[in-house]
C-alpha positions in Angstrom: 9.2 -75.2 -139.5 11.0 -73.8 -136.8 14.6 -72.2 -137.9 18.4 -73.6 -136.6 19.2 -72.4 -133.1 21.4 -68.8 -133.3 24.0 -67.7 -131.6 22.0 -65.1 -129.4 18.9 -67.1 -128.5 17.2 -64.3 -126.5 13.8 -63.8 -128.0 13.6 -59.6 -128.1 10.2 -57.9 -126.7 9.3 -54.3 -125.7 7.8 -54.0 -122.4 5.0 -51.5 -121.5 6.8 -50.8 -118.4 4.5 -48.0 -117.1 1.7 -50.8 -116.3 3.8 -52.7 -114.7 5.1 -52.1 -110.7 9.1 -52.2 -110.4 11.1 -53.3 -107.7 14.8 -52.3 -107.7 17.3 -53.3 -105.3 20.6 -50.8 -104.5 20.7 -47.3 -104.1 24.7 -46.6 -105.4 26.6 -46.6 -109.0 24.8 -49.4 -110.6 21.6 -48.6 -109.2 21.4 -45.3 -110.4 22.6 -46.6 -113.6 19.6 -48.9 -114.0 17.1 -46.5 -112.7 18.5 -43.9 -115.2 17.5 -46.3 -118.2 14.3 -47.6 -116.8 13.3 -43.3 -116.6 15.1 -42.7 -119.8 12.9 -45.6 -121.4 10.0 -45.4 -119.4 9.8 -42.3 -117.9 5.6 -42.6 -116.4 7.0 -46.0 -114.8 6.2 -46.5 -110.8 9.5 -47.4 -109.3 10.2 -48.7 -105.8 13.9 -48.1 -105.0 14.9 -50.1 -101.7 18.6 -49.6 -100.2 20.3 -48.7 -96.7 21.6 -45.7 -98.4 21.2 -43.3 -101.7 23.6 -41.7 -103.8 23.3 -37.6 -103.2 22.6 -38.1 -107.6 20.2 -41.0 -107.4 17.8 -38.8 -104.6 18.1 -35.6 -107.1 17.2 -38.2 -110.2 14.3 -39.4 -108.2 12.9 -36.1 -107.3 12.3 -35.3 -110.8 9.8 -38.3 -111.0 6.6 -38.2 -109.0 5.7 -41.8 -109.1 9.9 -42.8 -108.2 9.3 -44.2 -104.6 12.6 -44.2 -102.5 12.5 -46.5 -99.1 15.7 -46.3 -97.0 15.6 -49.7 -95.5 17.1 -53.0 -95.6 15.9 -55.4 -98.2 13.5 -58.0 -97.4 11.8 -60.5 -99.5 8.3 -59.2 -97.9 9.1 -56.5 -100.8 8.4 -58.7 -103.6 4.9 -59.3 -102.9 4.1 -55.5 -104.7 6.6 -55.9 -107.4 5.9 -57.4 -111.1 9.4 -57.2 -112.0 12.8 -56.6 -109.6 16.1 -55.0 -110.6 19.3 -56.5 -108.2 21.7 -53.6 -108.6 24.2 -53.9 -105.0 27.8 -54.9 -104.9 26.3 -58.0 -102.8 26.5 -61.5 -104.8 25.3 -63.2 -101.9 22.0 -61.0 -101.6 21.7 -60.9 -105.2 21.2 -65.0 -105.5 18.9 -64.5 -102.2 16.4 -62.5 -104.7 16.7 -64.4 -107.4 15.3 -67.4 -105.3 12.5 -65.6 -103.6 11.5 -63.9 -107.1 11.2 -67.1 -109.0 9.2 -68.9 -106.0 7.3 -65.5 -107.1 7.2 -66.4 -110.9 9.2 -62.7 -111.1 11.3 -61.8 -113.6 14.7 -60.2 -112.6 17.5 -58.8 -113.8 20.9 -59.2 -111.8 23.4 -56.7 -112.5 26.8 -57.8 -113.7 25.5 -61.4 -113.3 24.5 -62.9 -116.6 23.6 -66.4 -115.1 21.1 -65.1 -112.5 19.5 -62.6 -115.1 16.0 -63.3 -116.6 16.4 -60.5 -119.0 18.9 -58.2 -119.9 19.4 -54.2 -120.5 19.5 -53.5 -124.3 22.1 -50.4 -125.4 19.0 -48.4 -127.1 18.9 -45.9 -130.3 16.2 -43.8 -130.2 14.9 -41.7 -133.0 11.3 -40.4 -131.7 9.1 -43.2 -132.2 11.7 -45.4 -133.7 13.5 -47.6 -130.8 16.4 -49.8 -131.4 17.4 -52.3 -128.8 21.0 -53.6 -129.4 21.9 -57.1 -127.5 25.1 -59.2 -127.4 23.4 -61.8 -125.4 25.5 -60.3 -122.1 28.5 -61.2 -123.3 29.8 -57.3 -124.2 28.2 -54.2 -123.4 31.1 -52.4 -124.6 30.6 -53.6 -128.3 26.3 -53.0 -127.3 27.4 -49.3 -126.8 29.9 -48.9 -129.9 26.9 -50.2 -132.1 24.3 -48.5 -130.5 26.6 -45.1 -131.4 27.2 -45.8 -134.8 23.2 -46.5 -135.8 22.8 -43.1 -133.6 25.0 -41.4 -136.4 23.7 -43.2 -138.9 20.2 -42.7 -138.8 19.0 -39.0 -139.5 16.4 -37.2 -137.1 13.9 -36.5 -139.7 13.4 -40.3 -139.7 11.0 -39.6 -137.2 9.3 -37.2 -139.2 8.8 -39.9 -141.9 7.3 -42.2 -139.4 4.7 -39.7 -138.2 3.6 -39.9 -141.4 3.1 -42.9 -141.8 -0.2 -43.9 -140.3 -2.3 -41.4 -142.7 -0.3 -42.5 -145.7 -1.6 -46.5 -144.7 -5.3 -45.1 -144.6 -5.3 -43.3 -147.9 -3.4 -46.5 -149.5 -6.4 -48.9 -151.7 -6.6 -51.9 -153.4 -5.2 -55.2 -152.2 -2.5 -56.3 -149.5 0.0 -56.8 -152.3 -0.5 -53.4 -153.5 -0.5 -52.0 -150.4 3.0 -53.4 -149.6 4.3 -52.1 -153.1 3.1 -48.3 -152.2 4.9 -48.6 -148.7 8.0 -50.1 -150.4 8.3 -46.9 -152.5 7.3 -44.6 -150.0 10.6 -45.7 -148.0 12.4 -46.5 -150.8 14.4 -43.6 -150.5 15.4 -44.6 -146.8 17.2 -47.3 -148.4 19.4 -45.6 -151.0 17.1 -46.3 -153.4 14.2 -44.3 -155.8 11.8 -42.0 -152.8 8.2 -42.0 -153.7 7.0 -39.6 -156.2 3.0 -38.8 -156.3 1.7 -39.7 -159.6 1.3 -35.9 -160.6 4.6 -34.9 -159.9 6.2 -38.0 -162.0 3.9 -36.2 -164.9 5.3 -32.8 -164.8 8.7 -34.7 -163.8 8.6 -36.6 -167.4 6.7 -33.5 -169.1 10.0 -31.2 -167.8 12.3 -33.5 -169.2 11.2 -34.5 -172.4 11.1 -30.3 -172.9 14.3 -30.6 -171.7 15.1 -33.0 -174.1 13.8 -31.3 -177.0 15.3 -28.1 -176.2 18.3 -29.7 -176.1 17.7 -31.6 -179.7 17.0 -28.3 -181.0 20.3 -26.5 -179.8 22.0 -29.8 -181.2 21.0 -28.8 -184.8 21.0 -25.2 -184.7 24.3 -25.7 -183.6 25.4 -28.0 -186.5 23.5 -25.1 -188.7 25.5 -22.6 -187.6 28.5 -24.5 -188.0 27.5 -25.9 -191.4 27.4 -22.1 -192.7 30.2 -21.0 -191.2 32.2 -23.7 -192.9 30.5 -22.4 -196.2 31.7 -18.8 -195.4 35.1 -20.1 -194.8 35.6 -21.7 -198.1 34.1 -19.0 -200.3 36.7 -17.9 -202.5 
């Protein structure tokens, strides 16, 4: 049974954007803005950057990646035939809703910057713990409140998370018995992750309940050599 409509409706996905070729459109401020979190993403992705002119910052970012393919030239829709997804980044509406029209005649999925009703897809704020990523969406209506989120997950979550999660694939192989059981083990292994009880190997909860019932004792036994002591000091005291 399919659940109500929500208020975002944009169905989230990962892209493996190193297989795919990208196409992106503007060589200024919001260019380099898109190309820095395609590289920050992706950073093996093949990128063809098409504009009449480059920011002195975007041709130094581009250096730094091989496969980055700058072409100082005019856009023309010829471009799209090598592209499996295009980035519009100019400060031209008009040429904008020119490629969104030749890249869905294309079956291309594109991304139109500051231009929610020509976009495809949109650019996600992103938290990024080693292997964990985080994409934050508001559906395009504020990246401002994207950003303030994505910041306070970024303080929230501690870097050794990505130590657990290295971990994790030998912990699933040495797990046994049946799904159910399986899913129990993982819930305590991350419990701790949660605020609640970490997982505890079997031997260490025995010396952990050994230690304490010594404790225990120990403390049982000062409890009524205590009250022996105290017993025959009150006898001393009353001793005429």
């Amino acid at each position: 049974m399919l659940s109500p409509p929500s208020a975002n409706p944009l169905f989230p996905v990962f892209l493996k954007l190193e297989q795919l070729r990208v196409l992106l459109v503007g060589g200024g401020n919001v260019g380099l803005e898109k190309l820095t979190a395609i590289l920050r993403s992706s950073p093996a992705t093949a990128v063809t950057v098409v504009s009449i002119t480059f920011l002195p910052t975007l041709r130094e970012l581009a250096a730094r990646y091989p496969q980055v393919q700058l072409r100082e030239e005019p856009y023309t829709d010829e471009l799209l035939e090598q592209a499996d997804i295009v980035f519009a980044a100019t400060d031209d509406p008009a040429l904008h809703a020119r490629i969104k029209q030749a890249a869905r005649s294309r079956h291309l999925l594109v991304n139109v910057a500051d231009t929610p009703p020509l976009c495809d897809f949109y650019l996600s704020s992103v938290v990024q713990k080693g292997a964990l990523k985080i994409a934050v969406s508001t559906n395009g209506q504020s990246p401002t409140v994207a950003k303030r989120v994505r910041a306070v997950l970024e303080e929230a979550l501690p870097e050794e998370l990505d130590a657990v999660l290295q971990k994790m694939p030998a912990i699933r192989q040495q797990l046994t018995g049946d799904f159910a059981a399986k899913v129990r083990t993982l819930n305590a292994v991350t419990a701790g992750l949660a605020g609640g009880p970490g997982y505890e190997a079997p031997a260490t909860r025995r010396w952990r309940r050994l230690a304490w019932g010594a404790l225990l004792a120990a403390g049982a036994l000062a409890t009524v050599q205590a009250r022996a002591w105290l017993s025959s000091s009150d006898s001393k005291d009353q001793t005429p």
